[in-house]
C-alpha positions, 0 to 999 in steps of 0.5 A, spaced: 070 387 462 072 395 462 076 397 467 073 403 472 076 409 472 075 412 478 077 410 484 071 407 489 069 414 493 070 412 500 064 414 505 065 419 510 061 423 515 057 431 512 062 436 513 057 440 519 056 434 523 064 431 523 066 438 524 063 437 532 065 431 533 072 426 534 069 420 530 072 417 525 071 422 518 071 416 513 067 410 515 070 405 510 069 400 505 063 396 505 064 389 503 061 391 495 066 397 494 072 393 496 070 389 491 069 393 486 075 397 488 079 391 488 076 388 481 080 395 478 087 392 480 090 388 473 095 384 476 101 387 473 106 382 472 112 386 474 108 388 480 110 396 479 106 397 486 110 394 491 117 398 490 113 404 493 112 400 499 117 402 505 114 395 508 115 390 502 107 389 502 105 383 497 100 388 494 097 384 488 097 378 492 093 382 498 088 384 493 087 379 489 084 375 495 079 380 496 078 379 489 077 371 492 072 374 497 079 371 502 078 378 507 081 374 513 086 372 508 087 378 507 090 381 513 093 375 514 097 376 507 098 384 509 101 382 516 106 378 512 110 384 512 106 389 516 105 390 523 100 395 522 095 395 517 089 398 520 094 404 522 097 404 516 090 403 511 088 411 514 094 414 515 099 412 510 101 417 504 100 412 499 099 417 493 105 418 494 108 411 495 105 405 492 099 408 489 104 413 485 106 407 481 100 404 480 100 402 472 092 405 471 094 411 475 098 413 468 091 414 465 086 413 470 085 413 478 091 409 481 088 402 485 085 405 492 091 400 495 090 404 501 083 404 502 083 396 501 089 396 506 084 398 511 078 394 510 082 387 510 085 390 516 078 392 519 074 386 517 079 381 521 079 386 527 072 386 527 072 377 525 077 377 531 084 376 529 087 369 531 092 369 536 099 368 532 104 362 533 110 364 537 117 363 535 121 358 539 127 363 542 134 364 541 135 366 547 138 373 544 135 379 547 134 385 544 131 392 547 127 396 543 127 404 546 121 407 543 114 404 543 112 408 536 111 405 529 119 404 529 120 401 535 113 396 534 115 394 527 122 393 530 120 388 535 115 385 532 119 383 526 124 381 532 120 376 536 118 373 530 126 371 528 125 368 535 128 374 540 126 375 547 124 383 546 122 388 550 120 395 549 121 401 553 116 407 552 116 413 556 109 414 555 104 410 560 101 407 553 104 405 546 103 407 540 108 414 539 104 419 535 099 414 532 097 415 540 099 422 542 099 426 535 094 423 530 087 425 532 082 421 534 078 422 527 083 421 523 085 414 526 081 411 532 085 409 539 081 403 540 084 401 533 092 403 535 090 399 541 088 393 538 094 392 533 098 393 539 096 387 543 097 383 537 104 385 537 105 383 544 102 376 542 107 375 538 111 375 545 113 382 546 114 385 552 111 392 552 114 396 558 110 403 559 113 408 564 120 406 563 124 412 560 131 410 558 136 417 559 134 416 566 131 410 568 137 406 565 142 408 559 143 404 552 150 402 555 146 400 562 141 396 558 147 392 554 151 391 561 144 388 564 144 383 558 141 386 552 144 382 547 142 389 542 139 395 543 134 399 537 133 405 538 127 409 536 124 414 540 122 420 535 122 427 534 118 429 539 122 436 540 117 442 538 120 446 535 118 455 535 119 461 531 123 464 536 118 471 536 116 475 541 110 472 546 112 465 544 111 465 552 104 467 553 099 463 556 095 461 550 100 459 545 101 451 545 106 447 541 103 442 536 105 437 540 103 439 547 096 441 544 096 434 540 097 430 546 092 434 550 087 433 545 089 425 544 092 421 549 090 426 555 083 426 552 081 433 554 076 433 549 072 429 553 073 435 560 072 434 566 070 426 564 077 426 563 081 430 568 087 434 563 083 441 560 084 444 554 083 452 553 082 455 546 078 461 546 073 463 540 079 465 535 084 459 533 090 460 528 095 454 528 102 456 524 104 451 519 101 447 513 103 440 514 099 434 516 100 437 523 098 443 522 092 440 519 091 436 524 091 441 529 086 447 525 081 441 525 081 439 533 080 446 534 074 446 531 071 440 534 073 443 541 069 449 540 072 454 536 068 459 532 074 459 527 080 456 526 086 458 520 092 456 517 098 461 517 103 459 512 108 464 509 108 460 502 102 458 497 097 454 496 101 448 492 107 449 496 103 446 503 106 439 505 100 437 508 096 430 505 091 434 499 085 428 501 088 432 510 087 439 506 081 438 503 078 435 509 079 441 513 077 447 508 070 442 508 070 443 516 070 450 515 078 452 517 081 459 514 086 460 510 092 465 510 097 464 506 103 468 504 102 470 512 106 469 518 106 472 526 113 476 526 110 477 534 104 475 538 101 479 542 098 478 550 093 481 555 095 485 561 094 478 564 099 474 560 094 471 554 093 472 547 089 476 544 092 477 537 098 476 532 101 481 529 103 478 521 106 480 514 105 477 507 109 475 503 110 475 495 113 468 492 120 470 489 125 465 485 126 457 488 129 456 493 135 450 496 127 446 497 126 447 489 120 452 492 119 459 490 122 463 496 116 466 500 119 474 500 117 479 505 112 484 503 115 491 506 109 494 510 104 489 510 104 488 518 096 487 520 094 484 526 090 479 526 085 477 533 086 470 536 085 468 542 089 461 541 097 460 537 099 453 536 105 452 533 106 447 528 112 448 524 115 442 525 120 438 531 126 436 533 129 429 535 128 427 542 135 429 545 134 424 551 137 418 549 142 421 545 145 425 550 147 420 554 150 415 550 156 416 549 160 414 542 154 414 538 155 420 533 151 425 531 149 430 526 148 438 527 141 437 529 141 431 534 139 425 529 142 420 530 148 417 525 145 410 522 146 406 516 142 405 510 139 400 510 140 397 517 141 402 522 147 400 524 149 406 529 157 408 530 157 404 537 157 396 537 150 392 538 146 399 538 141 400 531 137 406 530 131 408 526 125 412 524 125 420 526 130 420 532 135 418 524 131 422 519 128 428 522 120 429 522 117 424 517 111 419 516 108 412 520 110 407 513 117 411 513 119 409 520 116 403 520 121 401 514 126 403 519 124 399 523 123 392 518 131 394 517 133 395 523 131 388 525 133 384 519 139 387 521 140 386 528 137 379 526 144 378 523 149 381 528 146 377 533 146 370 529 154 372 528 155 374 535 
C-alpha cells in the first residue's frame, strides 16, 4: 500500500463563525481519519519520534493500537508516561518535538502524532475513563507547589511511586496556564478539569486557595512533615515596556486580560460577574502564542479590529504557524516591523492610540535573528482603544523571595539541576517556568516527570 503523503487535515469551525465564538476551533479526528492518519505511521525500528518527546511517550506502540482499533488502549498507553494527553494532543509544539523526527516528514508530512494524542485522549474521556489503581503508600510525603502542568505531572508521577502528595495552588482552581492562559477555543476548560480529576484519582490531594510565601514557607512546609517539597509555581510576572501611558486605563497585560477572559469568564458578562472593557480598536504587542491568543479573544469579545504589533518580521514571530494561521483566517492585522514607543490617553485616563515606529531588519543579533533597527522619523499614530502587552513574563517572585538558601539566577528563576531539578537547599526540587523562564506545557511537564523520578530516589535514600 503506498504511503499517503499528506498528513489527515483535521476538521475546524469557518473562519466567520469561529471568530464569534469561544468554542473549540478544530473539532477532531473522527474514528476513520485517525485511522487513516495512524495507518502512515511505518513503525520505525529505531523509533526516531520518541527522542522529541519531553514525557517519554511510547509513541509507535500508542498508534499502532489505534491501527488495532485499540482507542481505549490507547489512552491507556499515552497515560503510561503522560498525565495530560488531551491537554497535550491541542496545545503542545509537536512540529517542533516529536513530529520533527518523524522518518516521512524527511519527504513527506510528518505523522499527526499530535492529532492521534488527542483523538485516543478524547475518545476515552468520551467512553469514560476507568478509575486508576492506587498505589500502596510509603508513608513519604511530598508538597507540590504549584498546580500547573509542572506541578500536576509532578504529582501525579509521585502518587503512583506511592507517595502521599498534596498540591498547593494559589489560585481557586488547577490547571495554571491550561486554566487562565490558554483560551477556551484553543483547549476547553471542561477538558482540563476532567484530566485534573483523574490526577486526583490517583490519591492527590489538591488544595486550592493555598498561597505558599504566605500561607506557610518551603521550610514551614518541611518543618510540618514534608518529607520534600517540588516547587512549580511558573512565570506569572508580566513583564512591560516601560514606555510612557503604560498606566492608562485600557492597557492590560496579557496575563491579566487572559485570565480575565479565561478563568474569570468575562466573555460570558454579566452571567459571570468579572467584565471586560476592550473598545473597537485592540492592538496586542508581541507575536508569541500569547499574543495570538490575546489578538484572537479580542476579536470574540467584540472588537472590530484587532492587530499584532511586532518590531520584527514575519518568519521571526515565535508563535505556533498552525497559532498565526488561525489568526490571519479570523481576521487579525498585522504590523510588523512596528513598535509603541508611547501610549497615548484621553482626558479622562483611557487609551485612545499608540504612538509607533517601524524598523528595518539589520545583521543577526546574540538570538541569530536579524536585529529589528529603528527607522529615523517614521513615528505615526495608530488609533486603538484597547493595548495588551504580550511581550513576555517573569518567574513568580513569592516563593523564592521567601526561601532562604535557595540560589537564584539574575532573573529570579531558580538554580536547579538538569535532569532532576535538585534545588541548592536539601529536599526542595523545582522545575518547569519558575527554572527555565517563559517556555511550553510538554517542556514543564518534562520538568515535572524529572523532578519526581528524582524525588522518588532522595526519599528512598533518606
Amino acid at each position: 500500500m503506498p504511503i499517503i503523503k499528506v498528513k489527515t487535515s483535521m476538521p475546524s469551525q469557518d473562519p466567520k463563525v469561529r471568530k464569534s465564538n469561544f468554542n473549540e476551533v478544530a473539532t477532531g479526528y473522527t474514528k476513520e481519519m485517525a485511522l487513516q492518519e495512524a495507518e502512515r505511521c511505518i513503525q520505525c525500528k529505531n523509533e526516531p519520534c520518541r527522542q522529541g518527546c519531553p514525557v517519554e511517550v511510547d509513541i509507535p506502540a500508542f498508534i499502532q493500537k489505534i491501527k488495532d482499533q485499540d482507542f481505549a488502549g490507547a489512552a491507556d498507553k499515552l497515560k503510561e508516561k503522560n498525565n495530560l494527553p488531551a491537554v497535550c494532543g491541542r496545545v503542545c509544539p509537536q512540529e517542533s518535538q516529536c513530529e520533527s523526527f518523524c522518518t516521512l516528514g524527511k519527504k513527506n508530512d510528518p505523522v499527526g502524532i499530535g492529532r492521534l494524542e488527542r483523538f485516543a485522549a478524547d475518545y476515552q474521556l468520551e467512553a469514560g475513563v476507568l478509575d486508576p489503581e492506587v498505589t500502596q503508600s510509603t508513608g513519604k510525603r511530598v508538597a507540590v507547589v504549584g498546580g500547573g502542568p509542572a506541578g500536576l505531572t509532578a504529582a501525579a508521577d509521585l502518587a503512583r511511586f506511592g507517595h502521599q502528595v498534596t498540591v498547593f495552588e494559589a489560585l481557586h482552581v488547577a490547571g495554571g496556564v491550561l486554566m487562565y492562559g490558554i483560551p477556551e477555543f484553543r483547549l476547553p476548560k471542561e477538558i482540563v478539569q476532567r484530566e485534573i480529576d483523574y490526577i486526583r484519582k490517583l490519591g492527590v490531594d489538591i488544595q486550592t486557595n493555598s498561597v505558599i510565601g504566605k500561607l506557610d514557607t518551603v521550610d514551614e512546609l518541611l518543618e510540618k512533615g514534608y518529607d520534600a517539597v517540588f516547587i512549580g509555581t511558573g512565570a506569572g510576572l508580566p513583564y512591560f515596556m516601560d514606555i510612557p501611558g503604560e498606566n492608562l486605563n485600557g492597557v492590560y497585560s496579557a496575563n491579566e486580560f487572559l485570565t480575565r477572559t479565561n478563568l474569570m469568564k468575562a466573555y460570558k458578562f454579566p452571567e459571570a460577574a468579572t467584565p471586560i472593557k476592550i473598545g473597537k480598536r485592540v492592538a496586542v504587542v508581541g507575536a508569541g502564542n500569547v499574543a495570538m491568543d490575546g489578538a484572537r479573544t479580542a476579536l470574540r469579545l467584540g472588537a472590530e479590529e484587532s492587530y499584532i504589533v511586532y518590531r520584527r518580521a514575519a518568519e521571526q514571530m515565535p508563535a505556533r504557524d498552525e497559532e498565526i494561521e488561525h489568526a490571519e483566517e479570523e481576521g487579525v492585522q498585522f504590523k510588523l516591523l512596528t513598535s509603541p514607543i508611547e501610549i497615548v490617553g484621553t482626558e479622562d485616563g483611557w487609551v485612545k492610540g499608540m504612538t509607533c515606529v517601524e524598523y528595518e531588519l539589520g545583521e543577526p543579533d546574540d538570538s541569530g535573528r536579524r536585529r529589528p533597527i529603528k527607522i529615523e522619523g517614521s513615528e505615526f499614530f495608530m488609533e486603538v482603544d484597547t493595548v495588551v502587552m504580550a511581550i513576555g513574563q517573569g518567574p513568580n517572585p513569592l516563593v523564592p523571595s521567601t526561601t532562604p538558601g535557595m540560589e537564584l539566577k539574575s532573573k529570579g528563576t531558580i538554580v536547579a539541576e538538569d535532569g532532576t531539578g535538585k534545588t541548592t537547599k536539601d529536599g526542595v526540587f523545582a522545575g518547569g517556568d519558575i527554572v527555565t523562564g517563559a517556555a511550553t506545557v510538554i517542556l514543564a511537564m518534562g520538568a515535572g516527570k524529572d523532578a519526581a523520578k528524582a524525588i522518588n530516589e532522595y526519599l528512598q535514600n533518606k
